[in-house]
KOLVO-94657 format. One record per residue: x, y, z of N, C-alpha, C, CB in turn; residue number from 0; residue in three letters. Coordinates in steps of 0.2 Angstrom, whole numbers, plus 5000, padded with zeros to 4 digits. Glycine has a CB too. Example, Ala and Ser with C-alpha at 12.3 -4.5 7.8 and 13.67 -1.06 7.14 Angstrom:
<recs>
  n_c1  n_c2  n_c3  ca_c1  ca_c2  ca_c3  c_c1  c_c2  c_c3  cb_c1  cb_c2  cb_c3  resi  resn
  5066  4972  5039   5062   4978   5039  5066  4984  5039   5057   4978   5045     0   ALA
  5064  4989  5035   5068   4995   5036  5064  5000  5039   5070   4997   5029     1   SER
</recs>
This chain:
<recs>
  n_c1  n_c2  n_c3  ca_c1  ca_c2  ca_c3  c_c1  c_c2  c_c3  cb_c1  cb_c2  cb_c3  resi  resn
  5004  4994  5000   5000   5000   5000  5004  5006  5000   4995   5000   5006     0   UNK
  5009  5007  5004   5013   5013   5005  5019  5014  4998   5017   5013   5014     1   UNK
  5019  5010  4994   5023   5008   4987  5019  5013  4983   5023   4999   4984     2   UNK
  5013  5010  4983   5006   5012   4981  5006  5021  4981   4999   5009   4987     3   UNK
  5007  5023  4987   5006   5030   4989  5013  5035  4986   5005   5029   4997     4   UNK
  5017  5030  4988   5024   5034   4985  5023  5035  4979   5031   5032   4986     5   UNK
  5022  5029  4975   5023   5028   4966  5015  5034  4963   5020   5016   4963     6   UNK
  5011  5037  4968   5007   5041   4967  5010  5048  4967   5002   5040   4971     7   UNK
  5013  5050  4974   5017   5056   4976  5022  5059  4970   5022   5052   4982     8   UNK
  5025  5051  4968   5030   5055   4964  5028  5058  4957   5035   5049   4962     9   UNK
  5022  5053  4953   5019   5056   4948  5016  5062  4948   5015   5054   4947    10   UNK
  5013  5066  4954   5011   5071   4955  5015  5073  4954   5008   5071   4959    11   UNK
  5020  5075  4958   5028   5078   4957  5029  5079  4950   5033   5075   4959    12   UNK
  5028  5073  4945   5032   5076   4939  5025  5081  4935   5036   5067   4932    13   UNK
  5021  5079  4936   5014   5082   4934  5016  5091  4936   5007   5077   4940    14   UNK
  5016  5093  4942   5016   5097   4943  5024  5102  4940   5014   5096   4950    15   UNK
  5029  5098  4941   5035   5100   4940  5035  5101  4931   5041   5095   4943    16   UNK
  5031  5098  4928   5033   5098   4919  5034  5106  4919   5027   5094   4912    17   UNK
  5025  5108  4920   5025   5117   4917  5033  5119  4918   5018   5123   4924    18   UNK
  5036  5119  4924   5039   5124   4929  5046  5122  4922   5040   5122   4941    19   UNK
  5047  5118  4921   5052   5115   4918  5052  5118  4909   5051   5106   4919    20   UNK
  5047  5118  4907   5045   5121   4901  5045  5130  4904   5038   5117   4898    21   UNK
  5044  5131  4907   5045   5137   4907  5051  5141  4908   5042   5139   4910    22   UNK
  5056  5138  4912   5061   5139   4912  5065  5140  4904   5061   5134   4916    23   UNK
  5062  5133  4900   5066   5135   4895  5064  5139  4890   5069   5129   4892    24   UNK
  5060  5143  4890   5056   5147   4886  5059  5155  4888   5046   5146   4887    25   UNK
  5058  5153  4896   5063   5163   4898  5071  5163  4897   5062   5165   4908    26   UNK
  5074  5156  4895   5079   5155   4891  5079  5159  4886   5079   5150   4890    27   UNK
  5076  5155  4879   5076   5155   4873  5074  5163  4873   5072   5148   4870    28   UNK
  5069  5166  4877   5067   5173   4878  5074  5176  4880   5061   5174   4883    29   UNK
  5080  5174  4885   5084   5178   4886  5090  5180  4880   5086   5175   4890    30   UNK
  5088  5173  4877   5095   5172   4868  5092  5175  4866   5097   5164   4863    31   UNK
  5084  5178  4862   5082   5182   4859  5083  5188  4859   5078   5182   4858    32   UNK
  5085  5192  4865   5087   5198   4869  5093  5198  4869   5084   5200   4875    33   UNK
  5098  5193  4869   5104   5195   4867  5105  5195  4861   5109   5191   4869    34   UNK
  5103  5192  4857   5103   5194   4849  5102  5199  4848   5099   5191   4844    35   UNK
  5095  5202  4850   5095   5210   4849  5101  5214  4851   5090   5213   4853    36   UNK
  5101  5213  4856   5105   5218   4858  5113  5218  4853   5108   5217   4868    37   UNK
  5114  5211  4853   5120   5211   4849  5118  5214  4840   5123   5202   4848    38   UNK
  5112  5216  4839   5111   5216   4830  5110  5225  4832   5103   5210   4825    39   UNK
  5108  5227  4837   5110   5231   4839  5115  5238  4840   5109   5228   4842    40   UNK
  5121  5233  4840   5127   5234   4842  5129  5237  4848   5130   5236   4837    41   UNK
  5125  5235  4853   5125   5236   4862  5127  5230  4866   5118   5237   4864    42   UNK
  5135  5229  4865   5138   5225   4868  5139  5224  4876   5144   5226   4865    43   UNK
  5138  5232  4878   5137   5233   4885  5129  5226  4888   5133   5243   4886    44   UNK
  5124  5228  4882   5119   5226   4884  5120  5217  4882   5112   5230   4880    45   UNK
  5124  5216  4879   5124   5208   4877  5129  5206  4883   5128   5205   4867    46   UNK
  5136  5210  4886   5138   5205   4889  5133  5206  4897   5147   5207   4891    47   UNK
  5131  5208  4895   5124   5210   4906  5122  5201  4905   5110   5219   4906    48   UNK
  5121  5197  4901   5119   5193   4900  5123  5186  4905   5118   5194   4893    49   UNK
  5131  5190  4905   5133   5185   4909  5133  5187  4916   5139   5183   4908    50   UNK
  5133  5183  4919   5134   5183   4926  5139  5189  4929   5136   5177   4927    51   UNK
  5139  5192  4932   5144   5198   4935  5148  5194  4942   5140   5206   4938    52   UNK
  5150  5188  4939   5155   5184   4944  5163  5184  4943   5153   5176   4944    53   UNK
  5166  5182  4947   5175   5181   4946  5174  5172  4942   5182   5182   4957    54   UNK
  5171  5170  4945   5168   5163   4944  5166  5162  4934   5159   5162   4950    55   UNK
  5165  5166  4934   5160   5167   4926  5165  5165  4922   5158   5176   4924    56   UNK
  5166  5160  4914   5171   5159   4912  5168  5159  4904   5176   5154   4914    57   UNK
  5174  5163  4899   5172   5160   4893  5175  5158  4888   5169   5164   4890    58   UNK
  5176  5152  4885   5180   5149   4882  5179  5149  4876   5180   5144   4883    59   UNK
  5185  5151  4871   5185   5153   4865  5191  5147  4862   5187   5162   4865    60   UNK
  5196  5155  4858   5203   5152   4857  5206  5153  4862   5208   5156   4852    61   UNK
  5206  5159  4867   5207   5159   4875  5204  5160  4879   5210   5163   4876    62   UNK
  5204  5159  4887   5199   5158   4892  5198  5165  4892   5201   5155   4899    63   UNK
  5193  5167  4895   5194   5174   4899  5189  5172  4905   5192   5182   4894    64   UNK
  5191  5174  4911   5189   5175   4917  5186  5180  4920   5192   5174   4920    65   UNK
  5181  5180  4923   5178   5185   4927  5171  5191  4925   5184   5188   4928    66   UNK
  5171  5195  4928   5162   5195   4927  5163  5198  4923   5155   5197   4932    67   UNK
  5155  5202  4920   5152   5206   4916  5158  5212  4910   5145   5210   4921    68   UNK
  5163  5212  4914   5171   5219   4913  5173  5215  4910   5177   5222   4919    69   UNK
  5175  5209  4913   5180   5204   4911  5177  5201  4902   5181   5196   4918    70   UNK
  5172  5199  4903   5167   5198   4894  5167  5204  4892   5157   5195   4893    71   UNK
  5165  5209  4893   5161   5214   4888  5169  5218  4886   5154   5221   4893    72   UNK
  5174  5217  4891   5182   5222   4888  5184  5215  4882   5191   5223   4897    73   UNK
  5182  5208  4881   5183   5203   4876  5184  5203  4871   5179   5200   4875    74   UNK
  5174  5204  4872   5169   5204   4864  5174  5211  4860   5158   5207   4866    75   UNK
  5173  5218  4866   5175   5223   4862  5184  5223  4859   5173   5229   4866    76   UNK
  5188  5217  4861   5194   5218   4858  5191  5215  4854   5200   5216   4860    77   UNK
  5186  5210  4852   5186   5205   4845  5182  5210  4841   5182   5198   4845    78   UNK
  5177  5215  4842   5172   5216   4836  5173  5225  4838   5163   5211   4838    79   UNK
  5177  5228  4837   5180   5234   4837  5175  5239  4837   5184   5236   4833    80   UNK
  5169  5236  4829   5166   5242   4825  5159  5239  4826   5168   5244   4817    81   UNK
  5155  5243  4822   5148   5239   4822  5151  5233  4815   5140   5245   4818    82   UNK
  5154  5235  4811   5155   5232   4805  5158  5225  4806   5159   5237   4802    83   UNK
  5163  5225  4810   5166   5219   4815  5161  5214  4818   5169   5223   4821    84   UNK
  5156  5218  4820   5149   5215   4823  5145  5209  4817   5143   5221   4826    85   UNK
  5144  5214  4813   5140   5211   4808  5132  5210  4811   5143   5203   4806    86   UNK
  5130  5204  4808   5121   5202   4810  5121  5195  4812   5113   5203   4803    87   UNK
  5120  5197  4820   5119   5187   4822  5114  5183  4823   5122   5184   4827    88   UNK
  5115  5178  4823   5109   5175   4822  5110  5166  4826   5107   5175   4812    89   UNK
  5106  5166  4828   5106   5161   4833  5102  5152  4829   5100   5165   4840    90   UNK
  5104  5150  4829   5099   5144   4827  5102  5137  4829   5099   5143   4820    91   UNK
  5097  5132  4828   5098   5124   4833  5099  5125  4840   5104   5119   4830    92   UNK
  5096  5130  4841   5095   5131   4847  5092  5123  4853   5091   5139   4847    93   UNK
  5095  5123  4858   5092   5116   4861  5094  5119  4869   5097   5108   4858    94   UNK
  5087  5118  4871   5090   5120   4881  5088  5114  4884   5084   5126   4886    95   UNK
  5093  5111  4888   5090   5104   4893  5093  5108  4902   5096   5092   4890    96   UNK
  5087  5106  4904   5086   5109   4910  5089  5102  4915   5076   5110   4912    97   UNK
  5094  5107  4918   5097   5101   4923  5096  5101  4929   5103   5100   4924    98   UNK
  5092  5108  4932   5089   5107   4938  5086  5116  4940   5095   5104   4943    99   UNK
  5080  5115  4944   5078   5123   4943  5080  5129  4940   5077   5124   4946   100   UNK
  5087  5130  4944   5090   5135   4944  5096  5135  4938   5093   5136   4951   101   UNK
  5098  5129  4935   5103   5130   4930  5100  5125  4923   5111   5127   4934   102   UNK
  5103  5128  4918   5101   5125   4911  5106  5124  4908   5097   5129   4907   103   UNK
  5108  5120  4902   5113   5119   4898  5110  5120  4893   5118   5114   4898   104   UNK
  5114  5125  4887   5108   5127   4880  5116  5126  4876   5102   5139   4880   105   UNK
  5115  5124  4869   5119   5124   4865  5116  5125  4859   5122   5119   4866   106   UNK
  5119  5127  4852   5116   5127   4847  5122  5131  4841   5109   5131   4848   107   UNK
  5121  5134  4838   5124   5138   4832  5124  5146  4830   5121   5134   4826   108   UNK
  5129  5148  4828   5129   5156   4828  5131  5155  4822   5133   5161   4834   109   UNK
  5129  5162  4818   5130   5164   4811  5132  5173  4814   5122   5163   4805   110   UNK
  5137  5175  4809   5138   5181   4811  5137  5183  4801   5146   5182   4817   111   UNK
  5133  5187  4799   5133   5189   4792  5137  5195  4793   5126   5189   4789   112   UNK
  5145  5194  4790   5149   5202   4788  5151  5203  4783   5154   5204   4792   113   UNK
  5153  5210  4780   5156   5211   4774  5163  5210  4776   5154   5218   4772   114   UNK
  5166  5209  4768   5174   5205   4771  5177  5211  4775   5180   5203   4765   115   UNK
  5175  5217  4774   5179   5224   4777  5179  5221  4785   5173   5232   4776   116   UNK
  5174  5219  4790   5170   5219   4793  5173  5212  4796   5165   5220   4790   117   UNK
  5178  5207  4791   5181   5203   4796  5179  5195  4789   5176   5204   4806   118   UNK
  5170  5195  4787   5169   5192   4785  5165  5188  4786   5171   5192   4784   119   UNK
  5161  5180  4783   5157   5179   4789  5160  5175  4793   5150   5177   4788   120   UNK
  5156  5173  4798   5157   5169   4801  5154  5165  4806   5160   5170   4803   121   UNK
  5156  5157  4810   5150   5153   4810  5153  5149  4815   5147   5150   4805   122   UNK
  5150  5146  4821   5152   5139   4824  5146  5138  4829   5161   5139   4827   123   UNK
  5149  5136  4835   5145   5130   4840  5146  5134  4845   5147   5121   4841   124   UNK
  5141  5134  4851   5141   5136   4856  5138  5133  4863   5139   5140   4854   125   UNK
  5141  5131  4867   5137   5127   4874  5137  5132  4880   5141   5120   4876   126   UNK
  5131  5134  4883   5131   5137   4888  5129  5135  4895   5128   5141   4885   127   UNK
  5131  5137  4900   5127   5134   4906  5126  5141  4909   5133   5129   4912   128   UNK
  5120  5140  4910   5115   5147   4913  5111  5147  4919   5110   5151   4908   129   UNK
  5113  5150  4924   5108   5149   4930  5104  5155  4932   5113   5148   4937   130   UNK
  5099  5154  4935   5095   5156   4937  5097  5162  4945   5091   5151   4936   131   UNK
  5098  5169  4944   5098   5172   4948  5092  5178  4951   5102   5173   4947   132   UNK
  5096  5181  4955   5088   5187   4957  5089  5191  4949   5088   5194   4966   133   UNK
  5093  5191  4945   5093   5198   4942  5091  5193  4938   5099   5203   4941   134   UNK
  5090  5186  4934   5088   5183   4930  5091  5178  4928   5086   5187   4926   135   UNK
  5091  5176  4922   5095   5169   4920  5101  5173  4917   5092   5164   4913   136   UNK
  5106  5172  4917   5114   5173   4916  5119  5168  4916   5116   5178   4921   137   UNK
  5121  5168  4912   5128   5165   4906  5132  5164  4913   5133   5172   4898   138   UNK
  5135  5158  4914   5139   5156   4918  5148  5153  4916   5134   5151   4920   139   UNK
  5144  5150  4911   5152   5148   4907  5150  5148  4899   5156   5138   4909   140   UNK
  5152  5149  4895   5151   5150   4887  5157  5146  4885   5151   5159   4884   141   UNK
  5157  5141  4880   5161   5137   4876  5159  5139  4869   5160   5130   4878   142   UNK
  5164  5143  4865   5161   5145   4860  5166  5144  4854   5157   5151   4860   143   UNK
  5165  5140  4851   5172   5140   4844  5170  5137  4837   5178   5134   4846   144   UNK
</recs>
């Protein structure tokens, strides 16, 4: 009987937990859309707020760079100087798997469309781990090459 009662308990749980779990990855996929903007934008201040403002924070490229929101946004602006440098990005195969309330792993593909002045285009893969704070979801470690 009490097997009975737990194997009920638990269902309810997943029952109740799915919404919370899909929602989660939608204020995600809402967050990558608002960095895209900001990045097409060319409001790099507003794309790096997206990481975390930790010493902890890391982003892995051709080189590491450490540390919060100064440490990314001084990065991006040695790599993409101008707007032109920036180009127009564009996010796709986007995929979020929820590993536990507060943190997500999202990975997918970036297109940057530039004029060759501008660097040219360019393209690769990206894996992110993003937790959930008071100020909202924020980029924790970026793997991007």
């Amino acid at each position: 009987m009490s097997s009975i009662i737990v194997g009920m308990l638990r269902w309810c749980l997943l029952l109740c937990c799915t919404p919370l779990l899909f929602a989660q990855a939608d204020d995600v996929r809402a967050m990558m859309e608002k960095s895209q903007a900001n990045w097409n934008r060319g409001d790099l201040a507003a794309f790096a707020a997206d990481y975390e403002d930790s010493p902890e924070t890391t982003f892995v490229g051709k080189v590491v760079t450490r540390g919060g929101t100064a440490a990314v946004l001084a990065r991006y602006q040695a790599h993409y100087p101008n707007r032109e440098a920036m180009g127009t990005l564009t996010y796709s195969e986007l995929s979020i798997r929820v590993l536990s309330p507060d943190i997500v792993l999202a990975d997918g593909k970036f297109f940057l469309r530039r004029t060759a002045a501008g660097g040219g285009e360019a393209s690769g893969r990206f894996t992110l781990v993003i937790r959930k704070t008071p100020k909202g979801w924020k980029i924790i470690h970026d793997h991007s090459s």
